[in-house]
N, C-alpha and C positions, 0 to 999 in steps of 0.2 A: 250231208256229213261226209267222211274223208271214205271210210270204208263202202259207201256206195258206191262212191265212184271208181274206186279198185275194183271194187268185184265187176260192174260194169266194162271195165278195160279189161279185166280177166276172159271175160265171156267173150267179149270180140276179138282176142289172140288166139281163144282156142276156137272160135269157129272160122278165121284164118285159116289157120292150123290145118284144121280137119278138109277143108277146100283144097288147101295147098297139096294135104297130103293123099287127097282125089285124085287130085288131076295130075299130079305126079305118076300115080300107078297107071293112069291112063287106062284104057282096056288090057282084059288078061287078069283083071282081077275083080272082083264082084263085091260091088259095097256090103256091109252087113245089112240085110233088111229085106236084100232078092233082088230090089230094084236100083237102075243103072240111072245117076243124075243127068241132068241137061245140061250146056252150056247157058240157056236163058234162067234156069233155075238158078245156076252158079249168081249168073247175073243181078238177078232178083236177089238172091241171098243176099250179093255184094251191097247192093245200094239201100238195104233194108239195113245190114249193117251200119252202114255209112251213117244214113241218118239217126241209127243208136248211138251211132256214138257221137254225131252232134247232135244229137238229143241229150245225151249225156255230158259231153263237153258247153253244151248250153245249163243244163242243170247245177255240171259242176262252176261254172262260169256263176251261174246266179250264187250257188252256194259259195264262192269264195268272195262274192260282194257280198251275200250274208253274214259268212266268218269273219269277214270284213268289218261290217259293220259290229254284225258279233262281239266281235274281238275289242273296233273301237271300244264300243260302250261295255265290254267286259274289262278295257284296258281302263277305260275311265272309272266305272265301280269297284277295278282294283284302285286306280288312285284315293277314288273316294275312302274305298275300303284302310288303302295306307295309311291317307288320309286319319282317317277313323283308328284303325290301328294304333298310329303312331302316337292320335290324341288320348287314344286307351294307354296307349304303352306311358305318354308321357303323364295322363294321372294317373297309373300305377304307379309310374317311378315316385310323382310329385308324392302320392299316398304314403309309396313304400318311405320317403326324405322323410314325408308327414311323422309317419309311425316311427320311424327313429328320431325324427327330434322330439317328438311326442316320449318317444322311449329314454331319449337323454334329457327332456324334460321333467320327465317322470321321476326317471334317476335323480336327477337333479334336485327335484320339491322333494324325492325321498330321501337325499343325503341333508336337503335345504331341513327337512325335516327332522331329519336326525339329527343333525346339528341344530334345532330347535329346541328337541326334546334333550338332546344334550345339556343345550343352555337353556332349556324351560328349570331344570333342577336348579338357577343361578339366579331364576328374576323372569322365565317366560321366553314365548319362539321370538324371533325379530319381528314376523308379521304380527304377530299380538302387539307388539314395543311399536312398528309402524303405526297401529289402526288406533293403538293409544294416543300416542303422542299429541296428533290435530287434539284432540278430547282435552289434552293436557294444556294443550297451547291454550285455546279458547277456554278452557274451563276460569273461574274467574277467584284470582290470590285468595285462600281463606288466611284470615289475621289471626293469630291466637289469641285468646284473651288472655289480657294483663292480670297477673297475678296480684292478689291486693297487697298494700303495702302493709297493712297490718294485720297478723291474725284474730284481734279483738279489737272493739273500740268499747268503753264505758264510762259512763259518766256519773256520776256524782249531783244527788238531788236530794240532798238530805242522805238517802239509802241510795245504793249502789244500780246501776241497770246496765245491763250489755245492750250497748245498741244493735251491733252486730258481730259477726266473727264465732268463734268457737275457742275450747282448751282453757275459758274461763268458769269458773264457779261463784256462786252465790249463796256463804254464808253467813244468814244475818246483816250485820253492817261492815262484812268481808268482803275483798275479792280477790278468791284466790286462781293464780295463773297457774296452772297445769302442765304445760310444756312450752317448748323451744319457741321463740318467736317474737315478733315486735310488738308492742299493746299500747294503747292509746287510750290515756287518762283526763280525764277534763269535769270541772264542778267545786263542788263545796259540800261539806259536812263539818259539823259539831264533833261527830263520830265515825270515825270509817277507821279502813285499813287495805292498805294495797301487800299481799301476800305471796310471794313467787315461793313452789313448791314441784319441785319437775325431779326429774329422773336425774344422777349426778353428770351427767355428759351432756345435759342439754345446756344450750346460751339463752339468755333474757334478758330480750332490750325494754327498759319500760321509761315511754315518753308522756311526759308530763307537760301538757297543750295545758295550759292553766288549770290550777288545781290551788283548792284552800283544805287541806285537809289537818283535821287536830283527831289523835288518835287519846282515846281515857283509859287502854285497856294493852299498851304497849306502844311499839314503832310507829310509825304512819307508814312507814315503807320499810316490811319486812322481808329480808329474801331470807331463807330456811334453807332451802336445797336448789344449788343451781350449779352449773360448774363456773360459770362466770354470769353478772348481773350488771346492766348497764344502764345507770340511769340518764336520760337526755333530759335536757331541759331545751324547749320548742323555741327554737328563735323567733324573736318578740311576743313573749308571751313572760307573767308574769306569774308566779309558782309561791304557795307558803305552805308549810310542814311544821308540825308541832307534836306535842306529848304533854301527860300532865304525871299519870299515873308512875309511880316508885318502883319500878322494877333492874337489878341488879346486874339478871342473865342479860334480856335482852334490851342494853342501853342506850339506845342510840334513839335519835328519831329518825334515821336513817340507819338502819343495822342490819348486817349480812354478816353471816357465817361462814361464806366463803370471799373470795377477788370481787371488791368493788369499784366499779371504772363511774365517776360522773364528765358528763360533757354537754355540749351545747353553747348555746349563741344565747338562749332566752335567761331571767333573771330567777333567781331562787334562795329564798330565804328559807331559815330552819331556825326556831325556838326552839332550846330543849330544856322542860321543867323538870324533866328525869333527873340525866344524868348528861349524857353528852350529847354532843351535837350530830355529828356523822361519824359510826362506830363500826370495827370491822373485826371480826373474829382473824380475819388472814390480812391481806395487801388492800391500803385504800388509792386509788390514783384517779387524780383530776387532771382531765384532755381539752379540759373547756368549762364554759358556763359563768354569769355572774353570779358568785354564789358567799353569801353574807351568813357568817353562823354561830348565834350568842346560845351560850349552854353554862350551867350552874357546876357541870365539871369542867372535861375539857373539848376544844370545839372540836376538833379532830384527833379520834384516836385511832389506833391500830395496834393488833397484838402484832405481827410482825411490819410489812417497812411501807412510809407513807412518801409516795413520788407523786409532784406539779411538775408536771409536763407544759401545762397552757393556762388559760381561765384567770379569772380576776376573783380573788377572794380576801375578804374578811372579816378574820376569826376575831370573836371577843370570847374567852375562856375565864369559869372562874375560877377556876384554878391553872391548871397551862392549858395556853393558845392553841398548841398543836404538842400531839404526843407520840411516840412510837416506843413500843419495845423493842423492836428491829433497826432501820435505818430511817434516814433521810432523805431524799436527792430532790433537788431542787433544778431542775431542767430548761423553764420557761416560766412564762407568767406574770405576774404583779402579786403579790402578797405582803397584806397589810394584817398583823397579828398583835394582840394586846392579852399578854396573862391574869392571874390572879393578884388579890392582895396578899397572900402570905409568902412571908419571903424565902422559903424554898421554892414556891413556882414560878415556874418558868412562861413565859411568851414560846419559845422554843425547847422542845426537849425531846434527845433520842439517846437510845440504851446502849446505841451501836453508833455506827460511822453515821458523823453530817456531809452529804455531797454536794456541790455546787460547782454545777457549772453555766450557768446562765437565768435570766428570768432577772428580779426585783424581790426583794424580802427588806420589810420595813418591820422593826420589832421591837415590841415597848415591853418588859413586866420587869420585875424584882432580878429574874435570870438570865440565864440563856445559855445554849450551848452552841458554842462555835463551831465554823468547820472543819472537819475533818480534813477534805479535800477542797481544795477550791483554785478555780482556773484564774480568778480577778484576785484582787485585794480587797479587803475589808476592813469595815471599823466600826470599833465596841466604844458608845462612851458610859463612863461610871459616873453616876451623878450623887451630888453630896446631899443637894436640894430634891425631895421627889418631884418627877414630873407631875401635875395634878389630872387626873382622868377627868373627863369630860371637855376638857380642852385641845384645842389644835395644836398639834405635831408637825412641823414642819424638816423638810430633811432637803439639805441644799449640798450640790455637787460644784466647786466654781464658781460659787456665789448661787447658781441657777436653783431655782427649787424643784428640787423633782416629784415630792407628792409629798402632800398635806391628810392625814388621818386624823379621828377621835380617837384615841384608847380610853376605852371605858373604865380603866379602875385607875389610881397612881400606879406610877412606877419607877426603878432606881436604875433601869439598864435600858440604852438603846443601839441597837444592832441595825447597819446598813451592809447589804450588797450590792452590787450592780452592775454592770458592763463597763458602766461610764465610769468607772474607779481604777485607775492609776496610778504607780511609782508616781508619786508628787502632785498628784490632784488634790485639793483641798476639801474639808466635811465641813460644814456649818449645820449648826439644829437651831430650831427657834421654838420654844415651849415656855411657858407661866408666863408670859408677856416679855420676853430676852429673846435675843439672835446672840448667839457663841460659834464664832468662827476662827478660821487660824488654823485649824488640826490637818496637820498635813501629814500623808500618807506615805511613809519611806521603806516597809516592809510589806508582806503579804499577810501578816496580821497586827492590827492597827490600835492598841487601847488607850484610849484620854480617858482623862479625869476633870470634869467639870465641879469647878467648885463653883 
């Protein structure tokens, strides 16, 4: 080491030193000790020296190729060490990077988080919406089931049976509808009765898939409480309604107390041994259906006003054809009507305004009331000779015949409307085995007199 060899070079300047400063004093002075040195001692000293100190200059010599080596391989285990160090130092640093992006990661999934719980209060964190969604992709369309189209279906077998459905009842050889909804009629009886009785806001469609029904004990189709009641008749399908029993109130074999709408595509006949045919406490209005209806009063009545919008009908009345105490309107359709025998009845009769603006009206009885309004021209012929009921009516526009009817009783009055009627179109009629043509059309109301 470094201090040996100091002290070593220490030790041989001061025994220089002390030689030097011998032989300096030379004699005249007396070492300390008594005794006086030699020159060959001096001697001895010197080379005794000498080789201390290349004994020493050799030791320090090895020691500084020790320090040497030392040193390399201390310089190298610093490198190492730097080395090491540095790879300390750079995974601290990388650590220290770690723990803050860990820390701004952290932050991060806890503001991601917050903003999670945020939006969890809205529908859930995004990573829930993420880990759903795959689930959602793959998971496989559920279909809803179709609602059925009718709340009930029932048939008619003598006695009445619910096939299925609900909001119908079963009393006796009733059925009565309960609420709001479509129903589905189909069979035969001697004795039934179809009964709508619902809450007054409910609507009731009641469709008539073939049905024979003859009621002994009122209507065959009674609606009582409904807020509106609609009868369908089931395209191609074949429908008959009846009555026998004498009842006043409720007249009709078709009677409603409230708005009656009939429609459809299918056919529908109505006997009525009561009183009338299709009867309505309020508004009757046909949208459709072919619908044929002989009654001992009249075929169609209403306390207030009867609108054909569509449908092919008719009426044989025995006393008037079609009746209102309200209005008229005649909209669309084909309507073939025949009155009573006595000569106040009418084929047509309203209390109030007749309207017409489109459709077909063929009309045979003793009367008639004209229109009130009307968008075509028309023509009333007054006949001297009755027409004979049970035979064919013919009714020609231009020569051309536009429809052929029975009117089932005589009668003295025939009433045409049409489309096809024109300032200066011609009417011909063909009735009791005669064609009377000639009557030409110069106004918007048209009356001849057939003698």
């Amino acid at each position: 080491m470094n201090y040996r060899r100091i002290i070593a070079a220490a030790a041989a300047v001061a025994l220089i030193t002390c030689s030097m400063s011998s032989c300096g004093k030379d004699s005249g002075t007396e070492p300390v000790g008594g005794e006086q040195s030699t020159s060959s001692e001096i001697k001895d000293n010197t080379e005794e020296t000498t080789e201390a100190s290349e004994e020493e200059e050799t030791e320090e010599t090895d020691e500084k190729e020790t320090e040497a080596k030392t040193t390399k391989a201390s310089g190298e285990d610093k490198t190492d060490t730097t080395t090491e160090a540095a790879s300390a130092a750079d995974s601290s640093a990388a650590s220290t990077d770690s723990k803050s992006t860990g820390a701004a990661s952290s932050s991060s999934t806890t503001n991601a988080a917050s903003g999670g719980s945020s939006s969890g209060s809205s529908g859930g964190s995004s990573s829930e919406k993420a880990t759903e969604a795959p689930a959602a992709a793959t998971e496989a369309p559920t279909e809803a089931e179709p609602e059925p189209e009718f709340a009930a279906e029932v048939t008619f077998n003598g006695a009445p049976t619910v096939v299925k459905g609900s909001n119908v009842t079963i009393e006796g050889n009733r059925v009565i509808v309960t609420a709001g909804g479509k129903y589905l009629f189909s069979g035969s009886t001697g004795d039934g009765q179809i009964c709508v009785s619902t809450a007054t806001e409910e609507k009731v469609k009641i469709v008539l898939a073939g049905v024979n029904i003859t009621c002994q004990s009122g209507p065959a189709v009674f609606i009582n409480e409904a807020k509106k009641c609609t009868v369908e008749v089931l395209d191609g399908t074949d429908n008959y309604l009846s009555d026998s029993m004498k009842d006043k109130v409720y007249d009709g074999v078709i009677f409603s107390n409230d708005t009656l709408r009939i429609k459809g595509g299918g056919r529908l006949e109505v006997t009525a041994g009561n009183r009338h045919g299709i009867a309505s406490d309020d508004d009757v209005i046909f949208e459709g259906g072919n619908v044929t209806v002989t009654s001992v009063k009249s075929g169609i009545y209403a306390h207030d006003d009867i609108t054909i919008n569509d449908g092919n009908l008719t009426v044989r009345g025995g006393s008037n054809g079609i009746k209102s105490r309200g209005s008229i309107n005649v909209n669309g359709g084909v309507l073939c009507v025949s009155g009573g025998t006595k000569e106040e009845k009418s084929s047509i009769y309203a209390t109030g305004v007749f309207n017409y603006t489109g459709g077909c009206v063929y009309a045979a009885g003793n009367k008639v009331t004209a229109p009130t309004n009307t968008a075509y021209p028309y023509a009333v012929a007054s006949l001297s000779t009755p027409g004979a009921g049970g035979r064919e009516l013919g009714i020609f526009i231009n020569g051309v015949q536009q429809i052929g009817f029975t009117p089932h009783n005589d009668y003295r009055c025939i009433m045409v409307l049409s489309p096809n009627f024109g300032i200066g179109a011609e009417a011909g009629f063909a009735f009791n085995d005669n064609y009377y043509a000639g009557y030409n059309l110069t106004d918007t109301q048209n009356v001849f007199n057939i003698e």
